[in-house]
Every structure is written in structure tokens, then in C-alpha cells.
C-alpha positions in Angstrom: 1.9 -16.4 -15.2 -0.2 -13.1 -15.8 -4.3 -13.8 -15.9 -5.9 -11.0 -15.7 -9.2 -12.8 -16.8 -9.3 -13.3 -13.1 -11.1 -11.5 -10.5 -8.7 -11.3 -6.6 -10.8 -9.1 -5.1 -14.5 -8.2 -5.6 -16.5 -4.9 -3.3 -20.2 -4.7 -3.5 -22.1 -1.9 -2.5 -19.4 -1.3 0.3 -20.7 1.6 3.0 -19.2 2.3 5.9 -19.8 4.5 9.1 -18.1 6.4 11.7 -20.4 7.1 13.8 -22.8 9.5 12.0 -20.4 10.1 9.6 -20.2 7.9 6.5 -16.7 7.4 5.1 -17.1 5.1 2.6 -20.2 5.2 -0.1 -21.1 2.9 -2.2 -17.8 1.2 -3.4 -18.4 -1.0 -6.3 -14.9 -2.3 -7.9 -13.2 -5.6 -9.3 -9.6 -6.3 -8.9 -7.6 -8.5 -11.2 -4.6 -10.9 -10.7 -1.8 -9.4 -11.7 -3.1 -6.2 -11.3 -0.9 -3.4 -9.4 -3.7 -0.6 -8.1 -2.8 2.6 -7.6 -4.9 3.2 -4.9 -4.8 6.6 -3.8 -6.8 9.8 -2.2 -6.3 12.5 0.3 -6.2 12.2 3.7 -9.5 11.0 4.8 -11.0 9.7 1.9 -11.6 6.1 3.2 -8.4 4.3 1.7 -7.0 2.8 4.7 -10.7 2.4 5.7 -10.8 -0.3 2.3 -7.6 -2.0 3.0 -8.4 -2.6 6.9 -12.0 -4.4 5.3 -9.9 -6.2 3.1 -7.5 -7.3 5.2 -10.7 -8.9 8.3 -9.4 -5.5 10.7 -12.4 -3.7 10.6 -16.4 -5.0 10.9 -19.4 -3.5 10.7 -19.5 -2.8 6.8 -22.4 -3.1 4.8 -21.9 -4.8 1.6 -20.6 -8.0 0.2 -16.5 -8.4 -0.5 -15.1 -11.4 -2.3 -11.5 -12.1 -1.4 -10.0 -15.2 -4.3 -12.7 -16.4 -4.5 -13.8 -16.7 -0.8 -16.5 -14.2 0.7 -15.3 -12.4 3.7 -17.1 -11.5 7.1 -18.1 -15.1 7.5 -16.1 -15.9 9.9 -13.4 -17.9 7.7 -10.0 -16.2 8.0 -7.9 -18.8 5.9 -8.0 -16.2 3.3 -5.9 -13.5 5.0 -2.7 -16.5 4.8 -2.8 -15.6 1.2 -2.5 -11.9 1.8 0.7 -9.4 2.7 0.5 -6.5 4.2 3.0 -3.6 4.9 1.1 -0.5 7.1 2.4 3.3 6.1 3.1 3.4 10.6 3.9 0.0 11.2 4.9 -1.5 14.9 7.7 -3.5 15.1 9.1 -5.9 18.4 12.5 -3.7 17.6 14.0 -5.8 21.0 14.1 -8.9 18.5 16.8 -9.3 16.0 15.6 -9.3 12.4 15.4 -13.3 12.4 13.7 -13.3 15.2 11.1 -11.1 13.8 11.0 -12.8 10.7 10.6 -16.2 11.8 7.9 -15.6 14.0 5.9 -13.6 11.4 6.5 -16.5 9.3 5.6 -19.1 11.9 2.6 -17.0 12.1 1.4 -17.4 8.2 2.4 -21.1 8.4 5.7 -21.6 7.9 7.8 -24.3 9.8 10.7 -22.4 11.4 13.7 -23.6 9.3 11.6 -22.4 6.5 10.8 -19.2 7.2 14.4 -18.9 8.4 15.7 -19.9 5.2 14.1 -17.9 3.2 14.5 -14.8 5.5 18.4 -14.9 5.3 18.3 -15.5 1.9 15.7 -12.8 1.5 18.0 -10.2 3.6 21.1 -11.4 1.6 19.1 -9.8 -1.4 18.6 -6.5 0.2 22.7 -6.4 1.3 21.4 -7.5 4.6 22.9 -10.4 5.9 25.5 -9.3 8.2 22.2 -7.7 10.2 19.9 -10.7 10.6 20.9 -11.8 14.0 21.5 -7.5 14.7 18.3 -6.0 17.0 16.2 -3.7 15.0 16.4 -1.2 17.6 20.0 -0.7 15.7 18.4 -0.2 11.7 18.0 2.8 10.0 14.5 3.6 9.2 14.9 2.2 5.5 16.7 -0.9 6.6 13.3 -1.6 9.2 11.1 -0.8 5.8 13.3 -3.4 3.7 12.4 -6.2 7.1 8.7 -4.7 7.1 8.3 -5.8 3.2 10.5 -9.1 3.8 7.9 -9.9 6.2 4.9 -9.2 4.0 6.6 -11.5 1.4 8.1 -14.5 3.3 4.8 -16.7 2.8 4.9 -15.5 -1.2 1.1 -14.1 -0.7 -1.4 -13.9 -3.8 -2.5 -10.4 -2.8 0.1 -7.4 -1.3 -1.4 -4.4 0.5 1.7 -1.7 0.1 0.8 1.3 2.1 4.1 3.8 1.6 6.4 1.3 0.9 9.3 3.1 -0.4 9.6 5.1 2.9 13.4 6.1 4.1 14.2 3.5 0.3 17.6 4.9 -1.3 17.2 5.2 -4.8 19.1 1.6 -5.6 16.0 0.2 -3.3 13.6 1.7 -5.0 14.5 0.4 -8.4 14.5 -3.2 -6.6 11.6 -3.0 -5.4 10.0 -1.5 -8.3 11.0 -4.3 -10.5 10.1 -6.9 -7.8 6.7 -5.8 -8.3 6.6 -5.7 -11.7 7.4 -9.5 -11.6 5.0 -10.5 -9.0 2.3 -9.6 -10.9 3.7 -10.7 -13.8 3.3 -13.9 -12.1 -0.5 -13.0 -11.2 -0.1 -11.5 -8.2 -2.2 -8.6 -7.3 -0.9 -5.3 -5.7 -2.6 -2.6 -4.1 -0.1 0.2 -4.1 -0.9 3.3 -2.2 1.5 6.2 -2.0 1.5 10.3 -1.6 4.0 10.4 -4.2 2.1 10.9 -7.3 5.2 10.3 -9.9 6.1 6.4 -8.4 2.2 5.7 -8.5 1.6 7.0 -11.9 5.3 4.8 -13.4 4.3 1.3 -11.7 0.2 1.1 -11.8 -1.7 -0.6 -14.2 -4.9 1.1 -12.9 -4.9 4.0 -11.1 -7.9 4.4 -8.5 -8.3 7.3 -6.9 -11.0 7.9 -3.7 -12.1 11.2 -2.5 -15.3 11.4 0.0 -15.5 8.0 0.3 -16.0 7.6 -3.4 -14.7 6.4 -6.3 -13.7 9.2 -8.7 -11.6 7.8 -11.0 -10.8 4.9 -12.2 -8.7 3.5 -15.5 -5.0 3.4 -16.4 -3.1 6.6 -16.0 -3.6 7.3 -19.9 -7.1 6.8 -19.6 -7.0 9.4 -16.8 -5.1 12.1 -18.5 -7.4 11.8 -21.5 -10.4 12.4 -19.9 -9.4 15.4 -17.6 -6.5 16.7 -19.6 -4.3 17.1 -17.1 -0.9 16.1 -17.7 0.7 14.6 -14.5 -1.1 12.3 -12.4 -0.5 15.0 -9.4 -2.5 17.7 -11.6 -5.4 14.7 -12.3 -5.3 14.4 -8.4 -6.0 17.7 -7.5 -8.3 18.8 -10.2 -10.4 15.8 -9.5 -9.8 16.3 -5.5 -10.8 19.8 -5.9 -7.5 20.4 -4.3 -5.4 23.9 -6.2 -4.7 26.2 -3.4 -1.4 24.9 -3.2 0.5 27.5 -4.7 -1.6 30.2 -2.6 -0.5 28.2 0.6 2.7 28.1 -0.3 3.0 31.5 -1.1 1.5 32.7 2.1 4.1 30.0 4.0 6.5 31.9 2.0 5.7 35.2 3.0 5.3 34.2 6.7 9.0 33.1 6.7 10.2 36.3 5.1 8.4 38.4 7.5 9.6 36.6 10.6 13.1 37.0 9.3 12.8 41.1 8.4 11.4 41.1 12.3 14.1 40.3 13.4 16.7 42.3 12.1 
């Protein structure tokens, strides 16, 4: 059941250094169950920087983060067995065979091994799967290893979900799946973070759209909300007027021209 009157995740005054260089300032945000975020920014702008926080990865924050309910940083880490996780560049043991993968990841969140086994066959059977779960992964296509990479963020049906690229190397019937898996999981209160280049996906399936440049928040609201206050149209035009980002055509343009003139070179 969908209660949004309920706060998953909580940043305060969240800073962050590299070094000399500060990559996240001053994050202030609240997260809803059954929220899904569209949490985006350009390269650098201290998304992955959030999620690794989130997720216990990285210390040496200043600020206070509130994870259901439980503070972070503390030392207690039962809150992370309520969270899934699937990285944009993730490392898989591709010498085990999709069961044995999944099994141990879901040994791992605290699953008996018949369990996790059951539902991971069941889980692959879903995804047209089933004849490959005793196969090596070292044999799947790159979207049959994303399909086992969001099985395993799944199997231990987490309250939160980090999705970092998560359509990657998806055919389009996969994509509708997983789009309306999502859509039901936070119909059921679950909270997403969904983070994503591709503008058009983020802007269909996001509540709320927050978008991060600098290591700040520069937007935040559902994609309407957006479009109305910088009258852009597309959530790809709202990123890149608010990123400060519209040289793309000039680059493109001069790649263009590059190409051409290699080409005439040569004849």
C-alpha cells in the first residue's frame, strides 16, 4: 500500500570532500515511501557520491542521514538488509552460474538457501530465464547479466532500490517489465531512486524529478512542476538549461565537420 505520508530517507546538511574539493554542498532533501526519484545530474555532480552515503560505502560526511527510520554512520548496518542496489558498472563472479550467484547474494541479505533459490528460479522464469539458471554468466549477453544484476537487488524484496542505469543492454519488451515492476513496488510503498542519462525514461516513470549539478540541488518537483517553472518542454531541455549545458549542437556540428573533412582527405 502507497503512504507517502512517510519519510524513507532523510539528508541534513550533507557536505562532502575530496580532498580540497567539495563535491557535495549542503544537501537538504526528504524522500517518501513510494516515491520513485529521478535522481539525476551530469557527470560529476555528486550523484553516485549520495547513493554510496546512502548505501554505508563511503564515510567521512558531514551531516546527519536518516535511513527508515534509523540514523546512519552509527555503526548499525541492519538498515542496508532493507536496501537493493544495482551499480551503472557492476562486478559480477561470472565463473558462477546464475543460481549460484543468486543464492549467495541472497544468503548474504538473509535468506536460507532454499529460499533464495526458490525465489530466484521463479524470479528468472519471469524474465524467460529459466533454462539459464544453472548456465555460467560468463555465457549471458550483457542484458541477460542486467536482468540477474536486478534479480539480485530484489530477491530479499528491499524497502528502498538504488537503480543506477538499469535498463542497460534491456530490449524493449524488458523495458516495459521493468517499468511496470516499478510502478508496482512503489505502489506498494517502496521507494526508488532511479538515476539514468536517458532523459525521456526518467521523465515517464518519476514522481519527482531531482536533479544535482555542483554538488547541489537545483531542481527539485515533479516533471510538470519543472517544465513550468523553466519553460522548457522536455526534461532533456530543463537539464541543460538548468546545467548550463547548450553547446551540444556546436559540438556536434564541429564532430560533423571533422568527419567530413577526414573523408574529402582522403580522396
Amino acid at each position: 500500500m502507497n503512504n507517502q505520508s512517510e519519510v524513507a530517507v532523510s539528508i541534513r546538511n550533507l557536505e562532502m570532500y575530496y580532498g580540497y574539493k567539495k563535491v557535495l554542498n549542503n544537501i537538504n532533501l526528504d524522500v517518501m515511501k513510494g516515491q520513485i526519484v529521478g535522481y539525476i545530474g551530469p557527470n560529476g555532480a555528486g550523484k553516485s557520491t549520495t547513493v554510496k552515503i546512502l548505501l554505508g560505502l563511503i564515510e567521512g560526511y558531514d551531516g546527519e542521514i536518516t535511513v527508515l527510520g534509523e540514523r546512519i554512520g552509527n555503526g548499525n548496518v541492519d538498515y542496508k538488509k532493507k536496501i537493493g542496489y544495482v551499480p551503472e558498472i557492476a562486478e559480477m563472479y561470472e565463473n558462477l552460474s546464475a543460481r549460484e550467484y543468486l543464492t549467495f547474494v541472497g544468503e548474504l541479505y538473509g535468506l536460507s538457501f532454499d529460499h533464495a533459490d526458490q525465489k530466484a528460479r521463479e524470479l528468472m522464469k519471469s524474465f524467460g530465464l529459466e533454462e539459464m539458471y544453472e548456465t555460467r554468466l560468463t555465457s549471458y549477453s550483457k542484458g541477460m547479466k542486467q536482468k540477474v544484476l536486478l534479480i539480485s537487488s530484489l530477491l530479499h524484496n528491499p524497502d528502498i532500490l538504488f537503480l543506477d542505469e538499469p535498463l542497460s543492454g534491456l530490449d524493449a519488451n524488458s523495458v516495459m517489465v521493468i517499468k511496470e515492476i516499478l510502478a508496482q513496488l512503489a505502489a506498494q510503498g517502496k521507494t526508488i531512486f532511479y538515476s539514468s542519462h536517458i532523459m525521456e525514461v526518467v521523465e515517464k516513470i518519476s514522481h519527482r524529478i531531482i536533479l544535482l549539478n555542483g554538488g547541489e540541488i537545483v531542481a527539485d518537483g515533479t516533471f510538470e512542476e519543472l517544465k513550468e517553472q523553466s519553460k522548457e518542454g522536455s526534461l532533456e531541455e530543463i537539464f541543460n538549461q538548468l546545467t548550463g549545458f547548450n553547446e551540444h549542437k556546436e559540438i556536434a556540428k564541429d564532430f560533423v565537420q571533422t568527419i567530413q573533412e577526414v573523408e574529402q582527405n582522403e580522396k
